[in-house]
C-alpha positions as CSV (number, residue, x, y, z in Angstrom):
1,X,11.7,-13.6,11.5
2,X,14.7,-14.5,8.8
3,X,14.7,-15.2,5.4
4,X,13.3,-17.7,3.7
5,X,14.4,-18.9,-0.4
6,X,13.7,-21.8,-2.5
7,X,11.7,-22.6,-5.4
8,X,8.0,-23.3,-6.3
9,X,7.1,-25.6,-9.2
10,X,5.0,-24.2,-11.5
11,X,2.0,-25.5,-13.1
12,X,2.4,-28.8,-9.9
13,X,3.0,-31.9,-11.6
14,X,-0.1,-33.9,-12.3
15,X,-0.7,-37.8,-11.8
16,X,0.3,-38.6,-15.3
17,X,2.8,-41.1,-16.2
18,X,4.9,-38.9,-17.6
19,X,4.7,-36.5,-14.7
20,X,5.7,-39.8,-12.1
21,X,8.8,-40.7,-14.1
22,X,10.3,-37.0,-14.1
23,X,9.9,-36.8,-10.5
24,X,11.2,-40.3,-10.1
25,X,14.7,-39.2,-11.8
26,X,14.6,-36.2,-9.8
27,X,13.9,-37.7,-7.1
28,X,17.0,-40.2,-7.4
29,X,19.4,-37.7,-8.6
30,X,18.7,-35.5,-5.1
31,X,19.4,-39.4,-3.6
32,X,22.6,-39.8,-5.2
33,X,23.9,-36.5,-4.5
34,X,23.3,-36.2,-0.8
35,X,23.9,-40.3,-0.5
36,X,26.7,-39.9,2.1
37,X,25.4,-36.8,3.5
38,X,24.3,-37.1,7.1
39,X,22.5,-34.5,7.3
40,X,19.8,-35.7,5.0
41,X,17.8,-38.3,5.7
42,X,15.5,-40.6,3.3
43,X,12.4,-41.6,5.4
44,X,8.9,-43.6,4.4
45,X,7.5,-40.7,2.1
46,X,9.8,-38.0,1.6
47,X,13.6,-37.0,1.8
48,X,14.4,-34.7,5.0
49,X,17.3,-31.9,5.0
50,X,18.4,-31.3,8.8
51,X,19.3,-27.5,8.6
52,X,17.2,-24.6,8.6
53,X,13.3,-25.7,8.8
54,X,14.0,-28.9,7.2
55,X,13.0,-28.8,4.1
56,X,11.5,-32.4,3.0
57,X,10.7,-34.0,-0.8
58,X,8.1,-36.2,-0.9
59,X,8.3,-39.1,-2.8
60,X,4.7,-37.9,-4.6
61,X,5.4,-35.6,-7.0
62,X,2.1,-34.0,-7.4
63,X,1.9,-33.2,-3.7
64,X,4.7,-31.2,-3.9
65,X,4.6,-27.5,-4.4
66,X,7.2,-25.7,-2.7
67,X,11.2,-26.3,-1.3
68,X,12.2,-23.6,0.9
69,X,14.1,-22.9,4.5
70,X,15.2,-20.0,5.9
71,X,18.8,-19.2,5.0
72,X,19.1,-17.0,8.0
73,X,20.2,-18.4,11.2
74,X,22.4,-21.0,12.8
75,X,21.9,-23.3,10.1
76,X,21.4,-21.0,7.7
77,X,24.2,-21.1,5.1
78,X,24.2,-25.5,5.6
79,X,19.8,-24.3,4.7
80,X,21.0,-22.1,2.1
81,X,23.8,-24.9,0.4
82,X,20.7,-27.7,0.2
83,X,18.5,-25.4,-1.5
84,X,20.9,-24.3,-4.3
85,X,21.7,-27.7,-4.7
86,X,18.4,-28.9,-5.3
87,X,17.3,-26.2,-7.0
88,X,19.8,-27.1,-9.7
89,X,19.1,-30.6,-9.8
90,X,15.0,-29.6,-9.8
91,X,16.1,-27.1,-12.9
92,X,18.1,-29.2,-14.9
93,X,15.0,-31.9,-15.1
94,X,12.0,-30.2,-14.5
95,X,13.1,-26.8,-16.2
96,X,10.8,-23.9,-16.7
97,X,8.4,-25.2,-13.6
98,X,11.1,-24.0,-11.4
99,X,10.5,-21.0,-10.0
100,X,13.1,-19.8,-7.6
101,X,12.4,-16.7,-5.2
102,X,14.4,-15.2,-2.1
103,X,12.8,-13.1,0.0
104,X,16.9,-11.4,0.7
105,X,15.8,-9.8,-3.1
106,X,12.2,-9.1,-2.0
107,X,11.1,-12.0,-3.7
108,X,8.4,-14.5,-3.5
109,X,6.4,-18.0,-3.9
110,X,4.0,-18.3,-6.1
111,X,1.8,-20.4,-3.9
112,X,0.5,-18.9,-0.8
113,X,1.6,-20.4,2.8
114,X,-1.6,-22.0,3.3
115,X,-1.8,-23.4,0.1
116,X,2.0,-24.9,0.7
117,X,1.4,-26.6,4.0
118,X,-1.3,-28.0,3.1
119,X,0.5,-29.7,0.4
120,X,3.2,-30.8,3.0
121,X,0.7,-32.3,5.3
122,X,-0.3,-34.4,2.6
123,X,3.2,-35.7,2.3
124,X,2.4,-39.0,5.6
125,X,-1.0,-39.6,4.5
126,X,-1.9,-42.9,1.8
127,X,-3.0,-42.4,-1.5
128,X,-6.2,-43.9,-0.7
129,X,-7.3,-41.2,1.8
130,X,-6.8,-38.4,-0.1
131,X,-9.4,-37.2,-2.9
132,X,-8.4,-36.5,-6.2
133,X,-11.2,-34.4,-7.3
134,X,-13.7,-32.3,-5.7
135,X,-16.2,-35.0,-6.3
136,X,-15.0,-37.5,-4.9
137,X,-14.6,-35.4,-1.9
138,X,-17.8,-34.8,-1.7
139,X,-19.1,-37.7,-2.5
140,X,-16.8,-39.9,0.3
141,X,-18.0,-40.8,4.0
142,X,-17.6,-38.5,6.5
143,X,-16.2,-35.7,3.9
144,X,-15.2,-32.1,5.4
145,X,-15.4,-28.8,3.5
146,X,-11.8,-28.3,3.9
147,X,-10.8,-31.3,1.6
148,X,-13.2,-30.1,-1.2
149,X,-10.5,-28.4,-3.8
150,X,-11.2,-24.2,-4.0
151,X,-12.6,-22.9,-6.7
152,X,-9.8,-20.1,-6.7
153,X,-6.3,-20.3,-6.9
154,X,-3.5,-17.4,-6.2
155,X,-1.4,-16.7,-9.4
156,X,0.9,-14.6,-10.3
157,X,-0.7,-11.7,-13.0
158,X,0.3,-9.1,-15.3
159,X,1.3,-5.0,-13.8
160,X,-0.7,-6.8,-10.5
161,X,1.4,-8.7,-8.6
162,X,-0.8,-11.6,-7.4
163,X,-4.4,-12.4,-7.9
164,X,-7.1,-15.2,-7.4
165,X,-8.1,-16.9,-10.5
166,X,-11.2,-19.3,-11.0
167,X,-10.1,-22.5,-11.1
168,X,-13.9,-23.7,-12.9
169,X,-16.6,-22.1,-13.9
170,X,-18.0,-20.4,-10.9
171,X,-22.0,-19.7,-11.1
172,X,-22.9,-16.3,-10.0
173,X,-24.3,-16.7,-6.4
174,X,-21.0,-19.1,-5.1
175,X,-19.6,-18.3,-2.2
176,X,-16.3,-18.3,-3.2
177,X,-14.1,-18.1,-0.3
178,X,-15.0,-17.6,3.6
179,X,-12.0,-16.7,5.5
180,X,-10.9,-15.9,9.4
181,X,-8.7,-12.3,9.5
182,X,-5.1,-13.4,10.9
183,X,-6.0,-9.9,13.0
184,X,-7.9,-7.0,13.2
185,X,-7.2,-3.1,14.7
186,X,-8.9,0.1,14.5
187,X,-6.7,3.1,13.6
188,X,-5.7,5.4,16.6
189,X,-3.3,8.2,15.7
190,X,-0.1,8.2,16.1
191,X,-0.1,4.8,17.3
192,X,-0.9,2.1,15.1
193,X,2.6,1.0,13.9
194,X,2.5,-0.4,18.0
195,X,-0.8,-1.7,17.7
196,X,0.1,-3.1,14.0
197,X,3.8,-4.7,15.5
198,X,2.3,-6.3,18.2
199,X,-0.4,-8.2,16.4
200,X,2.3,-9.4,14.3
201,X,4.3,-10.8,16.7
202,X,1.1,-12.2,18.5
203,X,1.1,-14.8,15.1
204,X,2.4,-18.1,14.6
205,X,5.7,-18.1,12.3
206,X,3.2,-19.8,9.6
207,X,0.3,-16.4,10.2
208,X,3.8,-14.4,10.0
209,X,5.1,-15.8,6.6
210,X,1.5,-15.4,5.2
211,X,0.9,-11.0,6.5
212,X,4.4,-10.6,5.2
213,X,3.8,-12.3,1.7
214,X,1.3,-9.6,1.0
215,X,1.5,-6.2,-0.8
216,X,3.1,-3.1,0.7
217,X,2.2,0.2,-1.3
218,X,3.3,2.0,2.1
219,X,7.8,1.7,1.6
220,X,8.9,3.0,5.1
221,X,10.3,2.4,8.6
222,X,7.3,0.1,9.7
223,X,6.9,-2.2,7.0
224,X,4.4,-4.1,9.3
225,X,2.1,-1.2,9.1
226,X,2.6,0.1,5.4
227,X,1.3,-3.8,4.7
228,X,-1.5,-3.5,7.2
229,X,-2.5,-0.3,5.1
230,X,-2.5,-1.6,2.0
231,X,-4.5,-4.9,2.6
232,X,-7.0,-4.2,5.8
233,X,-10.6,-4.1,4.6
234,X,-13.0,-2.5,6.8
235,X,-15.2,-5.0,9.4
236,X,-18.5,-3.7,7.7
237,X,-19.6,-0.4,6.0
238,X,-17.8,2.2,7.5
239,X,-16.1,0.7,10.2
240,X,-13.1,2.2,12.0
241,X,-11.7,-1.6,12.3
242,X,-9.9,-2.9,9.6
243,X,-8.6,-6.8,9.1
244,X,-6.2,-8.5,6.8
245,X,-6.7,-12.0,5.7
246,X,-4.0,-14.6,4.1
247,X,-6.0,-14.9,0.9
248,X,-8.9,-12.2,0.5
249,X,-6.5,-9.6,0.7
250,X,-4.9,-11.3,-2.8
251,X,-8.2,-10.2,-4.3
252,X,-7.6,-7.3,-6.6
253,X,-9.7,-4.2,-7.7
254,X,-11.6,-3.5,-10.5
255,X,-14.1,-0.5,-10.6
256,X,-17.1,-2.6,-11.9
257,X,-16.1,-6.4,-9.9
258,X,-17.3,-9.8,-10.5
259,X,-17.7,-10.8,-6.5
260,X,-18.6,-9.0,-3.0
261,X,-17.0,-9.0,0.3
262,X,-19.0,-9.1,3.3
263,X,-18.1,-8.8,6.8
264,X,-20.2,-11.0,9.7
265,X,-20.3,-9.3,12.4
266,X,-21.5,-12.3,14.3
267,X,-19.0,-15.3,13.3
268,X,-16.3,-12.8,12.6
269,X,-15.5,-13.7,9.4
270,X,-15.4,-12.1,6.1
271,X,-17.2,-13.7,2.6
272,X,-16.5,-13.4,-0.6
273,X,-19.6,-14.2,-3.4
274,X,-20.1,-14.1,-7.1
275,X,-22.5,-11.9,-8.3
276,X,-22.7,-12.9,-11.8
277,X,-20.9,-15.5,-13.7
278,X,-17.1,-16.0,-13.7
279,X,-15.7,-18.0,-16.2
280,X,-12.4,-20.5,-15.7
281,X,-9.1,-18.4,-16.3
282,X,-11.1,-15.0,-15.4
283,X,-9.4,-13.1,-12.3
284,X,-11.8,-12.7,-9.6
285,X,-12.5,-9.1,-8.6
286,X,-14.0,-6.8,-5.3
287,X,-14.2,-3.0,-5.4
288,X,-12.1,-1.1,-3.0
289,X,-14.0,2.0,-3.6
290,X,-17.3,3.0,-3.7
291,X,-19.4,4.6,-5.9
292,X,-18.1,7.6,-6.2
293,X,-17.0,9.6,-9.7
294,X,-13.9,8.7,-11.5
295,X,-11.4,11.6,-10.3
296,X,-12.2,11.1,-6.5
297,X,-12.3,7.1,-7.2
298,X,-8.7,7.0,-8.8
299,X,-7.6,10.0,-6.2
300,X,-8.8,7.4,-3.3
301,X,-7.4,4.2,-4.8
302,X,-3.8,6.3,-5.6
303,X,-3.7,7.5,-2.1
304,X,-4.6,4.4,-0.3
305,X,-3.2,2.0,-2.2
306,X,-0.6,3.2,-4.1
307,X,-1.9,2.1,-7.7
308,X,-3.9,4.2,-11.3
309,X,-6.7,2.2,-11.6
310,X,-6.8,1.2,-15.3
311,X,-9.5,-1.0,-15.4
312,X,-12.1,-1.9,-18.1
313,X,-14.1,1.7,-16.7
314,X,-11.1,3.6,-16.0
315,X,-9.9,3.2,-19.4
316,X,-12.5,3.9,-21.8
317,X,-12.7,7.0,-23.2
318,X,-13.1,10.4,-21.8
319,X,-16.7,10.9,-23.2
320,X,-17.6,7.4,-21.8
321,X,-16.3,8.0,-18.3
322,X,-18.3,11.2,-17.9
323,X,-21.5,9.2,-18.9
324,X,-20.6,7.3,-16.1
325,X,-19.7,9.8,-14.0
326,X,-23.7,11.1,-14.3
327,X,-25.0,7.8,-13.6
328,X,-22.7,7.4,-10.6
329,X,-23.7,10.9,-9.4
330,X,-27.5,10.0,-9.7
331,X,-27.5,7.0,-8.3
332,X,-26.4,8.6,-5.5
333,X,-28.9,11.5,-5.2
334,X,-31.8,9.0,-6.2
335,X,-30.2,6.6,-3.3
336,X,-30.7,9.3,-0.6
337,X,-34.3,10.7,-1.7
338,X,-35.4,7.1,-1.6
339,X,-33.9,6.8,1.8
340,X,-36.1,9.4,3.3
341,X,-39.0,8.3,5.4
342,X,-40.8,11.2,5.0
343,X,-41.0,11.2,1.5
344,X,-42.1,7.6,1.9
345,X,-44.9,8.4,3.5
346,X,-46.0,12.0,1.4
347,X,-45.1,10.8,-1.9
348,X,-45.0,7.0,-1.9
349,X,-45.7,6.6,-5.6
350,X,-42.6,9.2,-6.3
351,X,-40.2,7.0,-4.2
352,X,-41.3,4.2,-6.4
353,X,-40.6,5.7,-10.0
354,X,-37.3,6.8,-8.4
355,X,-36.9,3.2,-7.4
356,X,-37.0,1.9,-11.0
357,X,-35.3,4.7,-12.4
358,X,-32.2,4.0,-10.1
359,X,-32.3,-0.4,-10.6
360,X,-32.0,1.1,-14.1
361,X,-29.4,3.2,-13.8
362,X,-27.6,0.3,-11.5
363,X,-27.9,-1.8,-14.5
364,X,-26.6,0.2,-16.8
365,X,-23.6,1.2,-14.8
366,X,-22.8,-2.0,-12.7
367,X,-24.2,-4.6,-15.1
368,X,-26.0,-5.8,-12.0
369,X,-22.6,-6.3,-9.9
370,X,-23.8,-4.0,-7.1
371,X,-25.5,-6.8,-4.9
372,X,-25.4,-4.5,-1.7
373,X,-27.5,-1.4,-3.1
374,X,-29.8,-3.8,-5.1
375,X,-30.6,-5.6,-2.1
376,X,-31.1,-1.9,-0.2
377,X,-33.5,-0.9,-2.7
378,X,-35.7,-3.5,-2.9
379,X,-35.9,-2.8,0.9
380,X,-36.8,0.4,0.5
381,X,-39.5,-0.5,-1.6
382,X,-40.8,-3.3,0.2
């Protein structure tokens, strides 16, 4: 699969005047340089480099997020020669944007894959076909969801690694993101680093680049499975299947989150929604655990993905936590009385006290951000 370096550019540059004029001298230093170089070519939008996977610069600067190649190869080391080169010119006038990574010291972008060809597949297209704002998306002829700008983006963030962060202001309720797994597998023993490997190579080298961009907590012999471990969310409620996606699975943990994941079992795909109000800047949040008692929540989360859960719950005090702890433990108890139909029928006006008690208790724990056993207890008392 090789080894791909380069270097992001970090925040992109905007539209600005002052934006257009640094990429311009950029732009024609990398011109000068490689001026009797033929293996780089100046074409209509963007400058080509012929070794490794081509690398290109487009002649937009605020389309451009990412120059890398693989430095592996038959081209390799000519690959490897254009994006030092480049890399210093791109350092020397953009400075502190610059943000190089090689994957040879496990290093990485900080835009995800998708994000990045996208980008480049904006490089051929005019100006005037390509929306500047969501709005204007939305508001032009013909418009499709997939030029509407997301309301997330992946960033790099503190003792995390990486993270989706609201872009805007996103209203509890959003569906945030909607997203196809790059593949799913149940867990036989004894045999899923076979199952995991070939599902890997079954991708295209774009699917590959974006499984092995994400987090391994697993270090071993089959790094293809130790990532698959890490990231694969369960296809519903107890499942046996588990899938990894090229995004959701950048979503991190928190004990109390901000959004929900669901699986669809129908269109095969796996949702993300708000349930309450995110502001711009905040990190957006899903619970890999469920509602269980802080020592076998942080001894699940430690075992299965590698990581103490210090979170706004996890780190309050002691005293706090085992206030917590007796809500948690009721909620459960009160969960599975209210879940028996013959107690509905023998004691209906009991199941409904215990009803209010526990969307109390829900409130006071979760803050409301339990949408899944909300939803089940209004059924149960409906």
């Amino acid at each position: 699969m090789g080894i791909d370096a380069g270097f992001d550019l970090v925040p992109r540059l905007s539209k600005s005047i002052e934006d257009k004029n640094r990429w311009r001298s950029f732009i024609d230093c990398v011109k000068r340089k490689y001026e009797d170089d033929d293996g780089v070519e100046v074409k209509a939008n963007y400058i080509e480099f012929n070794a490794g996977e081509h690398p290109i610069l487009p002649f937009d600067g605020h389309k451009f997020l990412r120059f890398s190649s693989k430095i592996s190869g038959k081209t390799g080391n000519q690959a490897e020669e254009y994006i030092r080169g480049v890399t210093h010119i791109a350092t020397s006038i953009l400075g502190s944007r610059v943000e190089r990574w090689s994957e040879m010291y496990d290093q990485y972008g900080f835009y995800g894959w998708k994000e990045v060809y996208e980008s480049q597949r904006s490089y051929d297209q005019d100006e005037t076909n390509i929306p500047s704002t969501a709005q204007s998306a939305l508001s032009s002829e013909g418009a499709s969801e997939d030029l509407i700008t997301p309301c997330y983006a992946i960033r790099s963030i503190q003792d995390k690694g990486k993270g989706l962060i609201a872009r805007v202001n996103i209203v509890s309720g959003t569906r945030i993101l909607i997203e196809k797994p790059l593949f799913s597998a149940s867990s036989p023993v004894g045999s899923l680093d076979d199952v995991v490997l070939a599902k890997v190579k079954a991708l295209s080298n774009e699917q590959q680049r974006e499984y092995l961009s994400l987090h391994n907590s697993h270090p071993g012999k089959n790094p293809f499975t130790g990532i698959f471990r890490t990231n694969a969310l369960p296809c519903g409620p107890g499942s046996p299947i588990g899938a990894v996606y090229p995004i959701i699975c950048f979503i991190n943990h928190t004990c109390i989150p901000n959004s929900h994941n669901n699986w669809n079992s129908e269109t095969e795909l796996e949702t993300i929604h708000a349930v309450r109000d995110i502001k711009a800047g905040e990190e957006i949040t899903i619970s890999y655990a469920e509602g269980e008692p802080a020592r076998q929540r942080l001894d699940k989360l430690k075992n299965a993905f590698g990581f103490d859960c210090k979170c706004e719950l996890c780190s309050r005090p002691a005293a706090e936590l085992q206030e917590s702890d007796a809500r948690r433990v009721e909620i459960e108890q009160l969960d599975q009385a209210i879940g028996d139909p013959n107690r509905a029928m023998s004691a209906p006006s009991r199941v409904i006290a215990d009803c209010q008690k526990m969307l109390k208790l829900i409130q006071q724990e979760y803050g409301g951000s339990l949408p899944p056993l909300v939803a089940r207890l209004y059924y149960d008392v409906f």
